[in-house]
C-alpha positions in Angstrom: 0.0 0.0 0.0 1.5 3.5 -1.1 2.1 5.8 1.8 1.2 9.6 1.2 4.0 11.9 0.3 4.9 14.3 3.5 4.0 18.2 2.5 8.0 19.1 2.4 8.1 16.6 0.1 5.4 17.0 -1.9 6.3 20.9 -2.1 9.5 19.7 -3.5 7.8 17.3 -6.0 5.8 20.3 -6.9 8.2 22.4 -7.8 10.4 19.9 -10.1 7.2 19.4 -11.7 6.8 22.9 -12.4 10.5 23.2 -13.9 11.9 25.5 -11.0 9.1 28.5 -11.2 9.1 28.0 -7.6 12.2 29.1 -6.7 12.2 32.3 -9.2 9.0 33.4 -6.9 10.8 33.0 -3.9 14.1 35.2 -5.2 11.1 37.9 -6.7 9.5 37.6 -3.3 12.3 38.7 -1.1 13.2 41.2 -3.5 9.5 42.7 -3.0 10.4 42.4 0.7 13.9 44.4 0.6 12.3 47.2 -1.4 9.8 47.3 1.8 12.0 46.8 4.0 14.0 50.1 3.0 11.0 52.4 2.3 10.3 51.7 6.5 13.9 52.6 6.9 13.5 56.0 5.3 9.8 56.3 6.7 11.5 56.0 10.5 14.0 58.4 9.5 11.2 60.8 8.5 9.5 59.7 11.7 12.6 61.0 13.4 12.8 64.3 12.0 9.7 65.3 12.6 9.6 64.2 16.5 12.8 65.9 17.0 10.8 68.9 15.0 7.8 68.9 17.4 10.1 68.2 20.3 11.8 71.7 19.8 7.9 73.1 19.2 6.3 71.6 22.7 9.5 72.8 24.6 8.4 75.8 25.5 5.1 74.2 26.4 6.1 72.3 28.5 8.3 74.8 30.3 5.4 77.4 30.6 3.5 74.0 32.2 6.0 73.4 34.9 5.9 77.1 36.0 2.6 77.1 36.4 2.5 73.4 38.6 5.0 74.4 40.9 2.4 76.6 41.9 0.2 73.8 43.2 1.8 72.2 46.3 2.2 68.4 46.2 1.1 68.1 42.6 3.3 65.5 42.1 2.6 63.2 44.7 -0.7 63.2 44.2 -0.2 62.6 40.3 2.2 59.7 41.2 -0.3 58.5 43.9 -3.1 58.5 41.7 -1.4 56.0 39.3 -2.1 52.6 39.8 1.2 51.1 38.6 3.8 53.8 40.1 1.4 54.2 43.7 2.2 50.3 44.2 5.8 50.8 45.0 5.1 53.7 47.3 5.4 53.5 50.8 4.4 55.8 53.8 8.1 57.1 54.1 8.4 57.5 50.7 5.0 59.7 50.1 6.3 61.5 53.1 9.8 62.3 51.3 7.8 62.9 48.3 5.9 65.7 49.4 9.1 67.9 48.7 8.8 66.6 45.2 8.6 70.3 43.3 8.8 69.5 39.7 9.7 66.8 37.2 10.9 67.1 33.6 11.5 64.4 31.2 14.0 65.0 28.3 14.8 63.0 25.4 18.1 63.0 23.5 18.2 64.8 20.4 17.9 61.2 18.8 15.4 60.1 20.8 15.9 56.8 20.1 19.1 56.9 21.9 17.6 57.4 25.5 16.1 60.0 27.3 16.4 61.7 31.4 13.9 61.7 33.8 14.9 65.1 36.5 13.2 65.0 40.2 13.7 68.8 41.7 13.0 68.8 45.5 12.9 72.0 47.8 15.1 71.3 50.8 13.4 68.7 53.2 14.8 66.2 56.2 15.9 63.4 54.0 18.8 64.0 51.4 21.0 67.1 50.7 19.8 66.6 47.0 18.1 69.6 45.2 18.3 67.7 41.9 18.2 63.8 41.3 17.8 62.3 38.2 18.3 59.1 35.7 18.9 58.3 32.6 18.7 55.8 29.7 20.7 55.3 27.0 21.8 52.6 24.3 25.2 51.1 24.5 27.2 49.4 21.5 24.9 46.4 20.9 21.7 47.9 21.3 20.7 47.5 24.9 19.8 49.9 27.6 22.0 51.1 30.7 21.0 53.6 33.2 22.6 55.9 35.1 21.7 58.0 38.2 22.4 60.8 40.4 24.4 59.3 44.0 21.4 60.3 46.9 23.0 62.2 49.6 20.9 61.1 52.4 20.9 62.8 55.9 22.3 61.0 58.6 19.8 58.3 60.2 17.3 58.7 56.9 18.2 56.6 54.2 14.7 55.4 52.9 16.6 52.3 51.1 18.6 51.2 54.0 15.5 51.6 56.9 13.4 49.7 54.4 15.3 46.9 53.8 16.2 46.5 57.6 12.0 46.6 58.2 11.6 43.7 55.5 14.2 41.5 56.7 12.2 39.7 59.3 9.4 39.5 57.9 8.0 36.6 55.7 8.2 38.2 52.4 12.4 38.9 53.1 12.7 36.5 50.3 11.2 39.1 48.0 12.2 42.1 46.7 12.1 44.9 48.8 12.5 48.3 48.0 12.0 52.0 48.5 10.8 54.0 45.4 14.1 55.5 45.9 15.9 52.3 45.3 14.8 52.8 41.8 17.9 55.3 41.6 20.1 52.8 42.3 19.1 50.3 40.4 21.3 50.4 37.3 20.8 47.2 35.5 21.8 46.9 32.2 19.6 45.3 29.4 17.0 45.4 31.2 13.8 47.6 29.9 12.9 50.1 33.3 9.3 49.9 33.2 9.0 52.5 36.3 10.8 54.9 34.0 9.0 54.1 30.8 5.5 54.5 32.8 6.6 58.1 33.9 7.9 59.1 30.4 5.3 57.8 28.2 1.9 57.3 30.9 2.6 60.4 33.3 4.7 62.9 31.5 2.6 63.5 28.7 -0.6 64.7 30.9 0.0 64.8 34.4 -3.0 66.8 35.0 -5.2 63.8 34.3 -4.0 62.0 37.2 -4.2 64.7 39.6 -7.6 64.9 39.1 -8.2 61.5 38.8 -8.2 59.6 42.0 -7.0 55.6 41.9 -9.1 53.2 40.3 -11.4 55.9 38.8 -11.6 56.2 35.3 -11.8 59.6 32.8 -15.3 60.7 33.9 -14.4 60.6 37.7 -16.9 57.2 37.8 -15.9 54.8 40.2 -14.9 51.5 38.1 -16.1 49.0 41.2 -19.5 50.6 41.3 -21.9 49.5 38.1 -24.8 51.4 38.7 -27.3 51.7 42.2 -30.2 49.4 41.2 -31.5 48.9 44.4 -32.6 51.4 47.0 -32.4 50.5 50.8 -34.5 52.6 53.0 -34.3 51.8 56.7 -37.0 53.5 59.2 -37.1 53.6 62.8 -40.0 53.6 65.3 -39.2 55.7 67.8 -42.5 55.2 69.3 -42.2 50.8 70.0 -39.0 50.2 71.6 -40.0 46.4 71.3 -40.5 46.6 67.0 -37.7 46.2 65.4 -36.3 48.3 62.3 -38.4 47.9 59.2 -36.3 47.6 56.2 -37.9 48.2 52.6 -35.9 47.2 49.6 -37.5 48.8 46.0 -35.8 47.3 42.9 -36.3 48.7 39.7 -37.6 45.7 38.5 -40.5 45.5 40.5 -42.1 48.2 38.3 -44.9 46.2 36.5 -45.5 44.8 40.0 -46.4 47.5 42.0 -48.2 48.7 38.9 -50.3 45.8 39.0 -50.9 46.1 42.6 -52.3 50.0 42.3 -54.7 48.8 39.3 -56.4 46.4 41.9 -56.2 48.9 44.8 -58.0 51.4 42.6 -60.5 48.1 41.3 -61.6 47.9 45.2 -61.5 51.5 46.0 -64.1 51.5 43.2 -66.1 48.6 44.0 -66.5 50.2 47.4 -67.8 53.2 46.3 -69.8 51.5 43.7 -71.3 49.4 46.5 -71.8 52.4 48.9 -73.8 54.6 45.7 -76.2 51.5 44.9 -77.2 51.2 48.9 -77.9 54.9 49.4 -79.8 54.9 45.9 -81.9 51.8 47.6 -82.1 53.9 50.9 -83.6 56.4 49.0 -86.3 55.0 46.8 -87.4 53.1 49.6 -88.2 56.6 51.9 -89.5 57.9 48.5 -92.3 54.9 48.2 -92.9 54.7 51.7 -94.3 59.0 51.3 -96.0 58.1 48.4 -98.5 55.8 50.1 -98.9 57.9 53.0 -100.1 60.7 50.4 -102.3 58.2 48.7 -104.0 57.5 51.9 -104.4 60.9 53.0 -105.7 61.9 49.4 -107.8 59.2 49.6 -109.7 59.7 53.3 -110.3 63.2 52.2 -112.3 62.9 48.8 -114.1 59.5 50.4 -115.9 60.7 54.6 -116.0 57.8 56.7 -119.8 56.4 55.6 -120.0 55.4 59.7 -120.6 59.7 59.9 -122.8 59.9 56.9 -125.2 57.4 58.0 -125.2 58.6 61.4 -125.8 62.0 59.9 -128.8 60.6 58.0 -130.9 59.2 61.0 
């Protein structure tokens, strides 16, 4: 019994069969696919000019923007604390050092795709001599990313990486990673994508005024995300008058609509057979008085056109 020829194979049979043809597609095809290949070349060099165009255009923009934050005390914080991703790594201490936090600024190299700095300005405060602390990224040789960051200058007694690590060490979770947000500055692995810092260039930077205004787990309209909607309304009365009764709880759910429409159709049904009932027994009550005068003004009509005939034969002896 002949056995089916496997798909490489039969490919291959195809092709003999079709003297070759195969093989001149292929060569065609990934000459297609070089002349695509270098039109995205020269499309991200365009690309490139014209960040590095609007770059120099939203400068100023952004400069006029940072003026007018620093105005607003703990902007930053809050921005940071109302981000889901960068509030996770923030601790007590560190929300406390950051509250000295005066402005940040984000700057990419003229390249852009070389790296970019991330700038932390802080007015003086307990914690480090630092005015200025920053980090950067860049690209070495081959193509991967270093960082590099400003030494902390911590006061004497509050290092926020040391005290942190010294808390954790006991504790169950020693095993993992524990950290200060300012351990981030330290932290200068190479090759290794730093997605705090991509999450404060490309999330935060751009509109920080969204998530100052936004609180955690909100989204744009200011709607919080865990409620759906009230569809149930919970009223709770007391009477103050029975100490013994205890509270009476009524729960109306939209749903129940039709119900209590239902429920006022009959109400109104026996308010109306009531009445109805009440009408046709005084309309009795009444006809019945009416009859009852009629024969009394029969009678009297009829004793005065007809004398009792006792008088008139008394009258004739």
């Amino acid at each position: 019994m002949a056995t089916a020829a496997s798909p490489r194979k039969a490919r291959k049979v195809e092709g003999e069969a079709n003297g070759g043809d195969e093989h001149e597609i292929v060569e065609e095809i990934d000459g297609v696919q070089n002349e695509i290949d270098t039109l995205n070349e020269k499309a991200s060099e365009e690309i490139l000019k014209v960040e590095q165009k609007f770059n120099l255009l939203r400068k100023p923009h952004f400069e006029r923007r940072t003026d007018l934050i620093s105005k607003i005390p703990h902007f930053w914080v809050t921005a940071f604390l109302n981000h889901q991703q960068i509030s996770a790594v923030l601790d007590e201490e560190d929300e406390e050092a950051l509250q000295y936090l005066k402005s940040v600024e984000v700057e990419e190299f003229e390249d852009i795709k070389s790296g970019y700095r991330i700038k932390f300005h802080f007015t003086d405060n307990p914690f480090f001599e630092n005015d200025l602390i920053s980090k950067e990224f860049s690209l070495n040789d081959s193509g991967d990313q270093i960082a590099k960051s400003t030494t902390i200058k911590w006061k004497e007694g509050m290092d926020l990486t040391k005290r942190y690590q010294e808390s954790a060490a006991g504790s169950k979770r020693a095993h993992q990673e524990a950290q200060s947000f300012f351990s981030w500055f330290s932290d200068e692995s190479d090759g290794i994508t730093d997605e705090l810092g991509e999450t404060i260039k490309d999330e935060i930077w751009p509109n920080p005024l969204q998530f100052y205004l936004t609180f955690a787990g909100q989204d744009d309209d200011g709607e919080d995300d865990d409620e759906e909607g009230d569809e149930d309304v919970v009223e709770v009365d007391e009477d103050d008058d029975d100490e013994g009764d205890d509270d009476e709880v009524v729960v109306i759910e939209e749903d129940d609509d039709e119900g209590d429409f239902d429920d006022e159709e009959g109400e109104d049904e026996d308010i109306e057979g009531q009445e109805g009932g009440d009408d046709e027994g005084d309309v009795e009550y009444i006809e019945e008085d009416e009859e009852e005068g009629d024969d009394e003004q029969e009678v009297e009509e009829a004793e005065a056109e007809d004398p009792d005939p006792t008088n008139e034969d008394a009258a004739d002896e």
